[in-house]
C-alpha positions as CSV (number, residue, x, y, z in Angstrom):
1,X,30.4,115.7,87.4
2,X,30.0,119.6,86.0
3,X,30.6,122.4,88.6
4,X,27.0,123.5,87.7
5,X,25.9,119.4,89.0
6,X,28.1,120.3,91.9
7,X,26.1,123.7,93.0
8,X,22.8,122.3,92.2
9,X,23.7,119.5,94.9
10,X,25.8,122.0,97.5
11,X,23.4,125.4,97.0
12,X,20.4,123.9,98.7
13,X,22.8,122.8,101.9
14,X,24.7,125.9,102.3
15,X,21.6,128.0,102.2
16,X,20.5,125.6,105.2
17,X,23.7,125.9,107.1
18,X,23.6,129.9,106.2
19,X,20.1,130.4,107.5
20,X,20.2,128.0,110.4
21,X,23.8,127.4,111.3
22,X,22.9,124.9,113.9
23,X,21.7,122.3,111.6
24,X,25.5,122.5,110.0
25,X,26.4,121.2,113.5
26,X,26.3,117.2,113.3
27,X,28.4,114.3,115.4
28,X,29.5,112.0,113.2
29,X,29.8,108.3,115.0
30,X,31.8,105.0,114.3
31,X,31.7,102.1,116.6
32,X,33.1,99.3,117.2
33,X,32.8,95.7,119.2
34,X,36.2,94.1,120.8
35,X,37.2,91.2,119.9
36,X,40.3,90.4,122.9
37,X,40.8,86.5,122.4
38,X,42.0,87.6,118.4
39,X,43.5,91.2,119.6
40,X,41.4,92.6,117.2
41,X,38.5,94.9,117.1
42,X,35.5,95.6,114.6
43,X,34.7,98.8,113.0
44,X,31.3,99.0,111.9
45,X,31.3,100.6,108.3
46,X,28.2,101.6,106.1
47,X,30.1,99.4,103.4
48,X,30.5,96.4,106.0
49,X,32.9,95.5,109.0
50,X,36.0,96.2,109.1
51,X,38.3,94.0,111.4
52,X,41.3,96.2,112.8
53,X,44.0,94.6,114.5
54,X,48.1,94.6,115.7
55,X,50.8,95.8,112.8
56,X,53.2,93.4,111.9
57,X,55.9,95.9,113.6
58,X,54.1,95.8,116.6
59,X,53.3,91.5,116.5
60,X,50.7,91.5,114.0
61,X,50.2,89.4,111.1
62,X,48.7,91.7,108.3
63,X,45.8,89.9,108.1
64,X,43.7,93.0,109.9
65,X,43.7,96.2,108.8
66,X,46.0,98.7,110.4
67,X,44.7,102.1,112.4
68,X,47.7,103.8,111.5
69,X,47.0,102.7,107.6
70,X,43.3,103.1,108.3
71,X,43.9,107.2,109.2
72,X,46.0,107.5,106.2
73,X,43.5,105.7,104.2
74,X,41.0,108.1,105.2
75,X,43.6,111.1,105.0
76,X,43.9,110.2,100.9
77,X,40.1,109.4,101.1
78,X,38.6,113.1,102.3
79,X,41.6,115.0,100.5
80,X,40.7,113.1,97.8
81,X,37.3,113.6,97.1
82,X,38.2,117.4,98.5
83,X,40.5,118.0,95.6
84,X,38.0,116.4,93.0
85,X,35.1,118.8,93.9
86,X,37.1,121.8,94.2
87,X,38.6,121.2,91.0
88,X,35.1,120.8,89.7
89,X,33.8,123.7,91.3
90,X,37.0,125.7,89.6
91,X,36.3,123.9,86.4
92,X,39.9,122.4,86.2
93,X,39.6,119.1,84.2
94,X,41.6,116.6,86.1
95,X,43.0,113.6,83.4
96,X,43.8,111.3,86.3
97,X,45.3,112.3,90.0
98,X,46.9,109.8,92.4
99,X,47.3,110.5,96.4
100,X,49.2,109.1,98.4
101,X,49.7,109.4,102.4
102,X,53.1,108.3,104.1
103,X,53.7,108.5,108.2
104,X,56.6,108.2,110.5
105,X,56.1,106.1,113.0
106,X,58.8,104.6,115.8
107,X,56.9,101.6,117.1
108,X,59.4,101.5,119.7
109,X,56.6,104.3,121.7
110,X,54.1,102.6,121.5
111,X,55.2,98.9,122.4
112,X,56.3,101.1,125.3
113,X,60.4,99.9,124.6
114,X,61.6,103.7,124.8
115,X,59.5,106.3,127.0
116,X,61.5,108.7,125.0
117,X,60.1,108.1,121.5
118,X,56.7,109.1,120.3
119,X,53.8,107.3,120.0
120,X,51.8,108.5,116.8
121,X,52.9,109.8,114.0
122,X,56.1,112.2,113.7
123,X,55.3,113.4,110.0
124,X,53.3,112.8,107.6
125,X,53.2,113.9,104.3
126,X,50.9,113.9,101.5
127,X,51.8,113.5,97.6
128,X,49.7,114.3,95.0
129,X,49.8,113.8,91.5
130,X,48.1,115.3,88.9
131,X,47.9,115.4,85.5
132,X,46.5,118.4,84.0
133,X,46.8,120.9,81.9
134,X,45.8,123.5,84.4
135,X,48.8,126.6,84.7
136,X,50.5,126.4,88.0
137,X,48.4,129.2,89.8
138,X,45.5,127.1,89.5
139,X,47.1,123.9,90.7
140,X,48.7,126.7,93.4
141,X,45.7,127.5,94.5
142,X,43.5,124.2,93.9
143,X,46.1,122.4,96.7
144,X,45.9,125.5,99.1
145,X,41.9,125.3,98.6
146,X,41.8,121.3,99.1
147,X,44.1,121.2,102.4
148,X,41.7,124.3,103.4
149,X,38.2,122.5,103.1
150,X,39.8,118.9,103.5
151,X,38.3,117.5,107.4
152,X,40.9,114.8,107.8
153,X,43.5,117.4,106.9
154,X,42.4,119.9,109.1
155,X,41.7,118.1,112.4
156,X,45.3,116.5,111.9
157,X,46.5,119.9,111.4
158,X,45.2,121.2,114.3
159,X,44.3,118.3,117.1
160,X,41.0,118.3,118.2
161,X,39.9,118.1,122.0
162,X,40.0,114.7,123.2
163,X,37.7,113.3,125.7
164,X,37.5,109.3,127.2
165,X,34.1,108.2,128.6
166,X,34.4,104.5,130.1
167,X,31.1,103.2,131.4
């Protein structure tokens, strides 16, 4: 995609958003069905269900996808496609890019083994490789503008309110 491609698609939403802000404000929702007798639980997806269940480090089999791998699968996912339209926007041609998202986690919190250890992650870092030709201000200031505009990024940065409705 060309930066102009890029504007042509964005333009016409930010002039929205800029006259009416209140149409920029939207709840996104996921949900998903328990499934107890497998310890398991389904995420409904636009691209289909996804079946989440136990880590092998915390009695798990692999077989289900991980919410631990599934937040750092959707970390590299948003910073991702973040990085890609900035850099088109800045009209830095990108060869090919990898990114990768690694977490510290000591499952001995949250199989409840040590009330002293954390449950969630301790760290997590993100890696990205590029391969460009762009001079290092650029890069500079395409990674500074990706982590700014990146959602997943953000709201791991800075914790979002958390509410729990049971009915």
């Amino acid at each position: 995609m060309k930066a102009e491609d890029l504007r042509a698609l964005q333009t016409p939403l930010k002039d929205k958003y800029r006259a009416d802000p209140a149409t920029a404000q939207q709840t996104l929702v996921v949900e998903a069905e328990l499934r107890q007798e497998k310890v398991t639980c389904v995420v409904k997806t636009p691209r289909g269900p996804v079946e989440a269940g136990l880590h092998p480090s915390t009695g798990g089999t692999g077989e289900f996808a991980c919410s631990g791998d599934m937040l750092l699968e959707a970390l590299v996912g948003c910073a991702g496609v973040t990085l890609a339209a900035v850099a088109t926007a800045m009209n830095i041609p990108i060869r090919a890019g990898t990114l990768r998202a690694e977490g510290d986690l000591d499952f001995r919190g949250t199989l409840g083994v040590s009330k002293d250890a954390d449950i969630g992650f301790k760290e997590i870092r993100l890696v990205i490789t590029l391969d460009t030709d762009a001079p290092a201000d650029q890069i500079e200031s395409l990674i500074k503008l990706t982590k700014r505009y990146c959602v997943v990024y953000q709201t791991l940065q800075k914790s979002p309110v958390m509410t729990t409705v049971v009915r």
